[in-house]
SEVO-46572 format. One record per residue (C-alpha): x, y, z; residue in one letter; residue number from 1. Coordinates in Angstrom, 2 decimals. Last residue first. Layout:
N
REC, X, Y, Z, A, NUM
...
//
This chain:
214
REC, 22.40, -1.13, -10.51, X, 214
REC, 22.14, 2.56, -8.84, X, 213
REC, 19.36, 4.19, -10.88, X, 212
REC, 21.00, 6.62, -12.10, X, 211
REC, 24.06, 3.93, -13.45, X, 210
REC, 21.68, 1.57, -14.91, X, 209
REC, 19.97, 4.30, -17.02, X, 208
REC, 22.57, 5.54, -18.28, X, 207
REC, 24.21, 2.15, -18.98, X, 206
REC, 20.78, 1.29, -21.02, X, 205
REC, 21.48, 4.94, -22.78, X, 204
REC, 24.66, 3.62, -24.19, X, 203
REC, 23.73, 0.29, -24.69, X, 202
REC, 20.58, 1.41, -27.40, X, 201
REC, 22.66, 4.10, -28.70, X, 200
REC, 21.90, 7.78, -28.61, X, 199
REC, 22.96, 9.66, -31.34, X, 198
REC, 19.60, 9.20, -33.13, X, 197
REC, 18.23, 11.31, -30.12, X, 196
REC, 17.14, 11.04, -26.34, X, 195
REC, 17.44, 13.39, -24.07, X, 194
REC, 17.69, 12.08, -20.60, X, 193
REC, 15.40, 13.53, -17.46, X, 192
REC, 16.41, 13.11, -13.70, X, 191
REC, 14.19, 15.07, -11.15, X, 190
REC, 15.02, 18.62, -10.06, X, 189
REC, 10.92, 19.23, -9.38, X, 188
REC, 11.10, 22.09, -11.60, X, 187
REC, 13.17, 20.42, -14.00, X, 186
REC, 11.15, 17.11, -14.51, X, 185
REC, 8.37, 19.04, -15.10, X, 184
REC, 9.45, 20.70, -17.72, X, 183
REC, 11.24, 18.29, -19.56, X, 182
REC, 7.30, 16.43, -19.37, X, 181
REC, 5.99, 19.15, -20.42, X, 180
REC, 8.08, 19.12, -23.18, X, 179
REC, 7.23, 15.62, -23.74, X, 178
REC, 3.53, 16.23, -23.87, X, 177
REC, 3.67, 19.07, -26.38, X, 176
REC, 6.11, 16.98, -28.71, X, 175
REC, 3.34, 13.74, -28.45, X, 174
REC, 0.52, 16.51, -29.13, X, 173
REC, 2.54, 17.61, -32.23, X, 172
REC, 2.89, 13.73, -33.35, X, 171
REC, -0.68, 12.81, -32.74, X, 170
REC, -2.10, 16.01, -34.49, X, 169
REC, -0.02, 15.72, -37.56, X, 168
REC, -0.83, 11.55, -37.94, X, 167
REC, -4.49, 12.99, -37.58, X, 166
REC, -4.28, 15.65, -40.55, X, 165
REC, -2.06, 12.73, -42.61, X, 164
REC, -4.64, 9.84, -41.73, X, 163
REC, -8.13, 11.98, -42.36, X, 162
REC, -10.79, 9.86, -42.88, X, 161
REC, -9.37, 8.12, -39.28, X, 160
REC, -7.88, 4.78, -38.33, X, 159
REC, -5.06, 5.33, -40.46, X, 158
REC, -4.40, 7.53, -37.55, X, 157
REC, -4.14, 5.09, -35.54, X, 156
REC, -1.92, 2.61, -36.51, X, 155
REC, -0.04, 4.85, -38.94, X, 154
REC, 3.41, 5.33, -37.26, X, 153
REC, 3.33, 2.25, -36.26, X, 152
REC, 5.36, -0.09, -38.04, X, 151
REC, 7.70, -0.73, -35.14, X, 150
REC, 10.32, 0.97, -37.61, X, 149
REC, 8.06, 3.82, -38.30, X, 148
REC, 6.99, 4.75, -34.83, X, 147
REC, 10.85, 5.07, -33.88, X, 146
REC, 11.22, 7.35, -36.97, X, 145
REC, 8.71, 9.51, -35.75, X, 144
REC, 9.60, 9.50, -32.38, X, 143
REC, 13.32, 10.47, -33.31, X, 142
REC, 12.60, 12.87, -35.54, X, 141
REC, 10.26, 14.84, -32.99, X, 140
REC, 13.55, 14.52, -30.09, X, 139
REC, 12.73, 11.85, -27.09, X, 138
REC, 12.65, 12.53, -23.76, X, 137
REC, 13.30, 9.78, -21.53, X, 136
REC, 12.33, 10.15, -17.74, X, 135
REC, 13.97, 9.08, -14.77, X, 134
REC, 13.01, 8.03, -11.29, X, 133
REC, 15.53, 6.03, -8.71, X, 132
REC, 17.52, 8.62, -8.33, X, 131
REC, 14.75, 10.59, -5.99, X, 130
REC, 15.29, 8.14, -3.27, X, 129
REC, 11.98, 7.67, -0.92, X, 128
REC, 9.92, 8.56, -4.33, X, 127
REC, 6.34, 8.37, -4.03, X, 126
REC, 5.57, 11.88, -3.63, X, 125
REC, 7.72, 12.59, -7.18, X, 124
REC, 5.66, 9.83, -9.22, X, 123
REC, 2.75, 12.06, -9.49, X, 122
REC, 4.78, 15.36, -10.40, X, 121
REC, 6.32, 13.60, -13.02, X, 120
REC, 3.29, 11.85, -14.77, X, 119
REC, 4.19, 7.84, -14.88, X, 118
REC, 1.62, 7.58, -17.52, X, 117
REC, 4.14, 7.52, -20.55, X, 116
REC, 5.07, 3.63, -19.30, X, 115
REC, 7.83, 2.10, -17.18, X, 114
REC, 8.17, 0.24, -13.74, X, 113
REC, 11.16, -1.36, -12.97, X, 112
REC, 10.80, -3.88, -9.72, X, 111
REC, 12.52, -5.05, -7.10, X, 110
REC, 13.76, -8.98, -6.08, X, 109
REC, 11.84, -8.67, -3.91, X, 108
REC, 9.59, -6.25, -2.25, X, 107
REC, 6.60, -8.52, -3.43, X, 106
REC, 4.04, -7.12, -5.82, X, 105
REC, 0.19, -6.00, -4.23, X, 104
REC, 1.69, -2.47, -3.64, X, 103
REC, 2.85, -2.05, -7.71, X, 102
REC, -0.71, -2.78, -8.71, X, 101
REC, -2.58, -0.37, -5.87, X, 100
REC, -0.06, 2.11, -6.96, X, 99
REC, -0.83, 1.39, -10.61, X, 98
REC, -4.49, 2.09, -10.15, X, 97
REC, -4.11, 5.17, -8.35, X, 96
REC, -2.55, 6.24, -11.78, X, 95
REC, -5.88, 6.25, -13.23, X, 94
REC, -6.25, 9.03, -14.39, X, 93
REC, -2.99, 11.43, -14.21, X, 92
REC, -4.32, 14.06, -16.25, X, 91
REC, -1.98, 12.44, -19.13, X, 90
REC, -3.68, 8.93, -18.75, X, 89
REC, -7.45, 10.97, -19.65, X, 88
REC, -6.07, 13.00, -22.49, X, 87
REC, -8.27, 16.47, -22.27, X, 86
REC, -5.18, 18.86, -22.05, X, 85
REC, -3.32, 17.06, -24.74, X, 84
REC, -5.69, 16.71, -27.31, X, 83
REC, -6.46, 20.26, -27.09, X, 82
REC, -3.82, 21.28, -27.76, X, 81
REC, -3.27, 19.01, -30.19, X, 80
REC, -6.31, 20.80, -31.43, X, 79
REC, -9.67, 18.53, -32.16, X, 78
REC, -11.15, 17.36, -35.44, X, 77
REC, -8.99, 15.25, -36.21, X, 76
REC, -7.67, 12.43, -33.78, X, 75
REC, -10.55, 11.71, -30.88, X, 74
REC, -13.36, 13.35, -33.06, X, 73
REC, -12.40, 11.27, -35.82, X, 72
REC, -11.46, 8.45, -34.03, X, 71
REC, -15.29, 8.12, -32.62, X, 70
REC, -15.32, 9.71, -28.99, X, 69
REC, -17.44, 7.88, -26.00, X, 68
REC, -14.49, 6.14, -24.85, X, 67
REC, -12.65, 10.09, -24.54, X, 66
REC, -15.58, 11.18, -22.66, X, 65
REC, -15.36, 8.51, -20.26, X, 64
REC, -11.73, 8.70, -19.80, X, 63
REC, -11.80, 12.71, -19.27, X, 62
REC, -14.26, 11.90, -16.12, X, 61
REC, -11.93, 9.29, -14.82, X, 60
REC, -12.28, 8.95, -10.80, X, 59
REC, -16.39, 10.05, -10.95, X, 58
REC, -16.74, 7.10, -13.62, X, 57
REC, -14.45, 4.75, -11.30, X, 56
REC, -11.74, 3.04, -12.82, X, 55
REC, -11.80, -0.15, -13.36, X, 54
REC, -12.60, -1.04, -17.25, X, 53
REC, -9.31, 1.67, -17.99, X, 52
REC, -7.40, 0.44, -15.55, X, 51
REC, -7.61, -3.28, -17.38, X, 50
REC, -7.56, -1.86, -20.64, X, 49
REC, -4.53, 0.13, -19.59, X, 48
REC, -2.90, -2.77, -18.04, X, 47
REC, 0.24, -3.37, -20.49, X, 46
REC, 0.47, 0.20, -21.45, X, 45
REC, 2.04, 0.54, -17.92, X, 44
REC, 4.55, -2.18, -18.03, X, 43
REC, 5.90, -4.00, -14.61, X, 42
REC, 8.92, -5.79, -14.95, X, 41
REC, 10.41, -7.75, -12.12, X, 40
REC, 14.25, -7.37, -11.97, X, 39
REC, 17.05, -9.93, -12.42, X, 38
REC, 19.71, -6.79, -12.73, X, 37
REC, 20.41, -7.70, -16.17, X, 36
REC, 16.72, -9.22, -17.56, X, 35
REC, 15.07, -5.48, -15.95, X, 34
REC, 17.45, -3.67, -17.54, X, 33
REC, 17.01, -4.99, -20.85, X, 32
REC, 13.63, -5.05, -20.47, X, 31
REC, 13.03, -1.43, -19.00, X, 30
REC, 15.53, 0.06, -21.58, X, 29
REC, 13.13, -1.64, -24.95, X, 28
REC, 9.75, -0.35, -23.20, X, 27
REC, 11.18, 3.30, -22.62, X, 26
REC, 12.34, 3.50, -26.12, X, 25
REC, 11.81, 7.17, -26.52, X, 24
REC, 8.55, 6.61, -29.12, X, 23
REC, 5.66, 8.15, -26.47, X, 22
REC, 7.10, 10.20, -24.29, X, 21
REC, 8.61, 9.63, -20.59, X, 20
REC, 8.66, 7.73, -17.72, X, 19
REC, 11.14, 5.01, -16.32, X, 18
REC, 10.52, 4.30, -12.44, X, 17
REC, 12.50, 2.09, -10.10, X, 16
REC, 10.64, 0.60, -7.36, X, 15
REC, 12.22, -1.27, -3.98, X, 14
REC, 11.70, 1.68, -2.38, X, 13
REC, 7.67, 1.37, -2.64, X, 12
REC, 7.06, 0.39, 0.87, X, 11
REC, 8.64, 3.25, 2.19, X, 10
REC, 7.09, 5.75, -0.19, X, 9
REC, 4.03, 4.71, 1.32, X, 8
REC, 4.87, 4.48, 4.47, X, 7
REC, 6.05, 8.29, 4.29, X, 6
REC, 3.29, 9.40, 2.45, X, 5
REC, 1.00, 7.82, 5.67, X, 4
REC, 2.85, 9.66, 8.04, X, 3
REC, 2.69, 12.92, 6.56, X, 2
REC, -0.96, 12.33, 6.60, X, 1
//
């Protein structure tokens, strides 16, 4: 077994990760990083409808039950507490799926992969050099006004009967899952970055850049 995690972080050191919550800019870094250092870019959020039709019933169990939700009872009437703890891609399903993904790419020239599923403590195993992993953590104002500028902040929510109660929800689960996230990151000593409206677009791009080594 020890074997096996070894090969497999082996044949993933060409892989540099970006994780992190929803509205931090993750997408934005990985492309610019990506075009500079002439890397492939691989995009989580990309293949989620892909994952999503693939994985196994017994492999996804909170998937199914989310597909089987109307927005209402995916957005309102549940806790953000609850929202968290039952989202399918925050339990990790169907990160397999990526693996398989990434393992099927050629070595060359390297690849940055980036998305909110890349889970902390699932990434970690993988890792033959921990500094190629970060995550971005963005500050509540900051995901809110990020939302608003892509134009959307109300995309799902106005979805619902209720769009300010869901809006809410969505934001406080986002703030949930991104402290998890900064706690995660700390107990395994993995790299995390804060990022706020003082952070510039080429400041945290050189951040970036320099943990990873490019």
């Amino acid at each position: 077994m020890l074997a096996d995690a070894a090969a497999l972080r082996a044949r993933l050191r060409h892989v540099y990760w970006i994780g992190g919550g929803s509205g931090a800019g993750k997408s934005v870094i990985a492309r610019r990083v990506a075009a500079r250092c002439g890397l492939r870019l691989y995009a989580t959020d990309d293949v989620m409808p892909d994952h999503a039709s693939r994985c196994a019933p017994a492999d996804c169990p909170f998937l199914r039950e989310f597909a089987a939700m109307d927005m209402d009872e995916r957005w309102v009437n549940r806790s953000p507490e609850t929202m968290l703890e039952t989202f399918h891609w925050f339990r990790g399903e169907g990160f397999g799926l990526i693996v398989d993904d990434l393992l099927r790419l050629p070595a060359e020239p390297g690849v940055i992969v980036e998305g909110f599923r890349l889970l902390p403590r699932l990434v970690q195993p993988l890792l033959a050099e921990p500094g190629h992993a970060l995550w971005l953590l963005p500050a509540p104002g900051f995901r809110r006004a990020a939302f608003a500028s892509r134009g959307s902040l109300w995309k799902i929510a106005g979805k619902t009967s209720d769009p300010e109660r869901a809006l809410s929800n969505l934001l406080e689960r986002d703030r949930m899952f991104t402290e998890r996230l900064r706690e995660e990151t700390e107990r395994l000593e993995l790299r995390a970055i804060d990022v706020d409206t003082t952070v510039t677009e080429d400041g945290l791009d050189e951040l970036v850049r320099e943990t990873f080594g490019l």
